[in-house]
C-alpha positions as CSV (number, residue, x, y, z in Angstrom):
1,X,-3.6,-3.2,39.1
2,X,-1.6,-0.2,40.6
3,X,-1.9,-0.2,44.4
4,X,-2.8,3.5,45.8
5,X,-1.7,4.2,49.2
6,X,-3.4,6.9,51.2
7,X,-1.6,8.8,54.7
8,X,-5.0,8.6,56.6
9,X,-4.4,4.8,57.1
10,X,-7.3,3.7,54.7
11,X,-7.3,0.3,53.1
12,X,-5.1,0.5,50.4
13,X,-7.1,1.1,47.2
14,X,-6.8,-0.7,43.7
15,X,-7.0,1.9,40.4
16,X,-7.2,-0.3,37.4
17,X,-4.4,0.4,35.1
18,X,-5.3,1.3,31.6
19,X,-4.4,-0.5,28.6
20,X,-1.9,1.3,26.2
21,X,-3.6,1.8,22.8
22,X,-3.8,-0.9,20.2
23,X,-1.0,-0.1,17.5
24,X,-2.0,1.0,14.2
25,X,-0.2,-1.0,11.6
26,X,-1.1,1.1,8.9
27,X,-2.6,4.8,8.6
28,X,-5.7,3.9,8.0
29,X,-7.4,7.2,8.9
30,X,-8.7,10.1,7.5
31,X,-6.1,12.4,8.6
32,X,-3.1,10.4,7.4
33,X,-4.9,9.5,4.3
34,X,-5.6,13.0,3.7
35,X,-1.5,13.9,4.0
36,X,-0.8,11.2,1.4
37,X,-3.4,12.5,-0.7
38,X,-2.7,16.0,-0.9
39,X,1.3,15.0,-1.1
40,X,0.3,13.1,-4.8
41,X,-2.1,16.0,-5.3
42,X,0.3,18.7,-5.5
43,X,2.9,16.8,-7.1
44,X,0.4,15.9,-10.1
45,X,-0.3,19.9,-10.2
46,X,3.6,20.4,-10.2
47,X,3.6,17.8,-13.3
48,X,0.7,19.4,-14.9
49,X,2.5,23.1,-14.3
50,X,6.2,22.0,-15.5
51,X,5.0,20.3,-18.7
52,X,5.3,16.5,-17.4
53,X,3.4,13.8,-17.8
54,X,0.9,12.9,-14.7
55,X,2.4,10.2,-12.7
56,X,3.7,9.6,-9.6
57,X,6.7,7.4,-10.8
58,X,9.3,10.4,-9.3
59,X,7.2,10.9,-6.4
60,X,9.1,10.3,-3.3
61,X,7.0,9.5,0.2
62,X,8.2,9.4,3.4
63,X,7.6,6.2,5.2
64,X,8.2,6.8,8.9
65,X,7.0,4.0,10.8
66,X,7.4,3.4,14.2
67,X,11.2,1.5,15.2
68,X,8.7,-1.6,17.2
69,X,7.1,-1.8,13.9
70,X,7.8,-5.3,11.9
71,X,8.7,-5.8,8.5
72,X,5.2,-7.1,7.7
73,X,4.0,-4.3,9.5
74,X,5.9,-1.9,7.1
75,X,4.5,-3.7,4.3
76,X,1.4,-3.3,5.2
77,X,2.1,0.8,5.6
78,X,3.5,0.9,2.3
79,X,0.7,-1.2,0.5
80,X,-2.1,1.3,2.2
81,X,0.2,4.0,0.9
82,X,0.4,2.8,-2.8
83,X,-3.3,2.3,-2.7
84,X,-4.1,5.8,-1.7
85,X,-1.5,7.3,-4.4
86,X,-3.2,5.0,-7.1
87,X,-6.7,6.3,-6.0
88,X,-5.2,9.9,-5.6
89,X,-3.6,9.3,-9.6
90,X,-6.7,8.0,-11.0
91,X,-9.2,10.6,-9.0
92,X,-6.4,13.2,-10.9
93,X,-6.8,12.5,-14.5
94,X,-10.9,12.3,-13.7
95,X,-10.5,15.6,-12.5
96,X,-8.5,16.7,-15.3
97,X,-10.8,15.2,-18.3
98,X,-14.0,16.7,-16.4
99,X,-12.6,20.5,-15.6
100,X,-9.4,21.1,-18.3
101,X,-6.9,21.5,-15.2
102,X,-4.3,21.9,-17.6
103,X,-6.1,24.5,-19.9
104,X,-5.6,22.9,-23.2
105,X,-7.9,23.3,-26.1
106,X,-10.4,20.9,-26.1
107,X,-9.3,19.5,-29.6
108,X,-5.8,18.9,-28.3
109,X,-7.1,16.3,-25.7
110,X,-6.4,13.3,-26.0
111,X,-9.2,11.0,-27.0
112,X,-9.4,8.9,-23.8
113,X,-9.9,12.0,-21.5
114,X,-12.6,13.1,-24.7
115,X,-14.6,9.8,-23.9
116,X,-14.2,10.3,-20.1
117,X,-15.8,14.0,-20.6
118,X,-19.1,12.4,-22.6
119,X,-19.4,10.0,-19.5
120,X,-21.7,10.6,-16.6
121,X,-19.8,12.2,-13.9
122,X,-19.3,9.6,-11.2
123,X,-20.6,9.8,-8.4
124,X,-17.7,10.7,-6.1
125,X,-17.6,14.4,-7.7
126,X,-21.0,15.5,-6.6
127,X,-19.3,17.6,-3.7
128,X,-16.8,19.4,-5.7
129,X,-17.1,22.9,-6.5
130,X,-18.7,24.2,-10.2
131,X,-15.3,25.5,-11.0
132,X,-12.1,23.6,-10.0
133,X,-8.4,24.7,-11.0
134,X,-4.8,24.1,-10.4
135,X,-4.9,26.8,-7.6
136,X,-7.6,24.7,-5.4
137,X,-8.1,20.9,-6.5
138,X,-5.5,20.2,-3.3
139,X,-8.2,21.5,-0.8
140,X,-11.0,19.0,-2.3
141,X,-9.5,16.2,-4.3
142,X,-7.8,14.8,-0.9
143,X,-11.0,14.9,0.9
144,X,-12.6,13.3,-1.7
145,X,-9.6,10.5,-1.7
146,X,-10.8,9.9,1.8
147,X,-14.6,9.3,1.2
148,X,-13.8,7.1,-1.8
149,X,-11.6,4.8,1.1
150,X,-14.7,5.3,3.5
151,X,-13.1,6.9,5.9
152,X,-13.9,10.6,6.0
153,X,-16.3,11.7,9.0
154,X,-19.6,12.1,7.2
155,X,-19.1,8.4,6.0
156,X,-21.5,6.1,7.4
157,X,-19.6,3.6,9.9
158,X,-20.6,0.4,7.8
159,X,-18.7,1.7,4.9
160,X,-15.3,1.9,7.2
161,X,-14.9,-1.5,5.9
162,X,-14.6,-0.4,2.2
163,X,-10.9,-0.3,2.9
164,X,-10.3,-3.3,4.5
165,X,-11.8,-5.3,1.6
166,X,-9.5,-3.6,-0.9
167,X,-6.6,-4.4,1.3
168,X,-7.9,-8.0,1.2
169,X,-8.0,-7.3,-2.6
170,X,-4.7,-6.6,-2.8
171,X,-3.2,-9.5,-1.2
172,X,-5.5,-12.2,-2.8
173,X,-4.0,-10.6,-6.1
174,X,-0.7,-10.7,-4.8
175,X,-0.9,-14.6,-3.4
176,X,0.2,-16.1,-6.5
177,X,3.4,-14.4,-5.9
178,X,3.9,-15.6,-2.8
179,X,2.7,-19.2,-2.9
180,X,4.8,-19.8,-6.7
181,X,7.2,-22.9,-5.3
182,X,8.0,-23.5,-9.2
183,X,11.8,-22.0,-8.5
184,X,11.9,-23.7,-4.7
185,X,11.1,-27.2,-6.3
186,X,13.6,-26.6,-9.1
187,X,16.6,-25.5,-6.4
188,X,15.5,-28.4,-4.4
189,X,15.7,-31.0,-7.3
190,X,19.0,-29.9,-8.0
191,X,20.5,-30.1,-4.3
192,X,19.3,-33.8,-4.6
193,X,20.5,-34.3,-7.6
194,X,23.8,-32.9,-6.3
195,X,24.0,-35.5,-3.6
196,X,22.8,-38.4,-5.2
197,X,25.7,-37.9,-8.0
198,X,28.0,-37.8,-4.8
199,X,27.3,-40.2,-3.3
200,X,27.4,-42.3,-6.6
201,X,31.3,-41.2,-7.0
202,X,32.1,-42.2,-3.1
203,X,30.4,-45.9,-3.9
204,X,32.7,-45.9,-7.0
205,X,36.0,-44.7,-5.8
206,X,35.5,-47.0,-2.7
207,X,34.8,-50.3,-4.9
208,X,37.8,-49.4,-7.8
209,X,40.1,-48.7,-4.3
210,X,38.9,-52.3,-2.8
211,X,39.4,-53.6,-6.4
212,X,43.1,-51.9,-6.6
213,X,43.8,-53.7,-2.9
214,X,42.5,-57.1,-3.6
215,X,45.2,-57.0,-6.5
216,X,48.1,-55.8,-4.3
C-alpha cells in the first residue's frame, strides 16, 4: 500500500495501490484480430488483382511482441496469428466462389469453387452485403473473421471461448511433435554404446600392458 501524507497533521492515510494489468500473451481481441485480418484481406485482393494465385505464402506479418515477452509467449502470438490468416484465407476463397471477386466467367471456374456455389451459404455470410467486390470485401470480410473467432462485440460472452478451444486444438494436434523421443532414444543409445566400446578398449589395453610386464 502507498502511504499518503497530509500537511494538516491527519493520520497518515493508506491508498491501495493498483495492480498493473495482466499481460496479454497473445492478441486475442477484436481489434488486433481485425488488423491481421484485413492485412491477409488486402493482400488476397492484391493476388486476385495482379493475376496470382490466392495464398498467403508471400505474405509477410509483422510480429511485434513486447521485449518481457518469452519465447513461449511469442509462440503463442504467432500460432493465434497463423490461425487468423488461415481463417482469413479460407473465409477468402468462400467469398470468392459465392460473389465472382475475380470476375471470371462462370464456366472458367474451377469446379471446386462450382460445388461451393451449389452449397448453402454458411451461416457466417448472413451479414454481408447483396453485392460484395474487390473494392469493399476488406471493410466486411475482417469483421466477419472476428465473429467466426467469437470475439467481435455483438458475440455473446459464452462464445469468447470458441478461440480458446481451437488454440487447445492446435496444440493437441501439434503434441505428437513435441512428445516424438524416437531420435532422443536413438542419440542416447549411441552415446552408450560409445562408452561401453571405450571402456572395453581401456580393460583391453590395460590387461595386454599387464601381460607385456609380467613377460619383461
Amino acid at each position: 500500500a502507498v502511504v499518503s501524507t497530509q500537511s494538516t497533521g491527519e493520520r497518515p492515510v493508506l491508498t491501495p495501490e493498483v495492480p498493473p494489468p495482466p499481460k496479454v500473451t497473445v492478441g486475442n481481441n477484436a481489434a488486433c484480430t481485425r488488423s491481421v485480418a484485413v492485412t491477409a484481406t488486402r493482400h488476397l485482393v492484391s493476388c486476385i488483382q495482379n493475376k496470382r494465385p490466392c495464398t498467403l505464402d508471400t505474405l509477410f506479418l509483422d510480429e511485434d511482441f513486447p521485449d518481457d515477452f518469452t519465447m513461449a509467449e511469442c509462440d503463442q502470438g504467432r500460432i493465434y496469428n497463423e490461425l487468423v490468416l488461415r481463417t482469413t484465407l479460407e473465409c477468402f476463397h468462400q467469398v470468392d466462389a459465392e460473389y465472382n471477386l475475380s470476375q471470371r466467367p462462370r464456366e472458367d471456374l474451377p469446379p471446386w469453387k462450382a460445388a461451393v456455389k451449389r452449397q448453402p451459404r454458411p451461416k457466417w455470410m448472413g451479414k454481408l452485403p447483396t453485392k460484395l467486390s474487390l473494392e469493399n470485401v476488406d471493410d466486411f470480410l475482417p469483421e466477419a473473421v472476428t465473429r467466426i473467432l467469437g470475439l467481435s462485440e455483438h458475440c455473446q460472452p459464452r462464445k469468447y471461448h470458441h478461440m480458446e478451444n481451437i488454440l487447445a486444438q492446435e496444440v493437441r494436434d501439434e503434441e505428437g511433435e513435441w512428445t516424438d523421443y524416437d531420435s532422443d532414444e536413438l542419440v542416447v543409445k549411441f552415446r552408450i554404446a560409445d562408452a561401453i566400446f571405450e571402456n572395453l578398449l581401456r580393460e583391453t589395453v590395460a590387461v595386454f600392458s599387464a601381460i607385456a610386464d609380467s613377460k619383461t
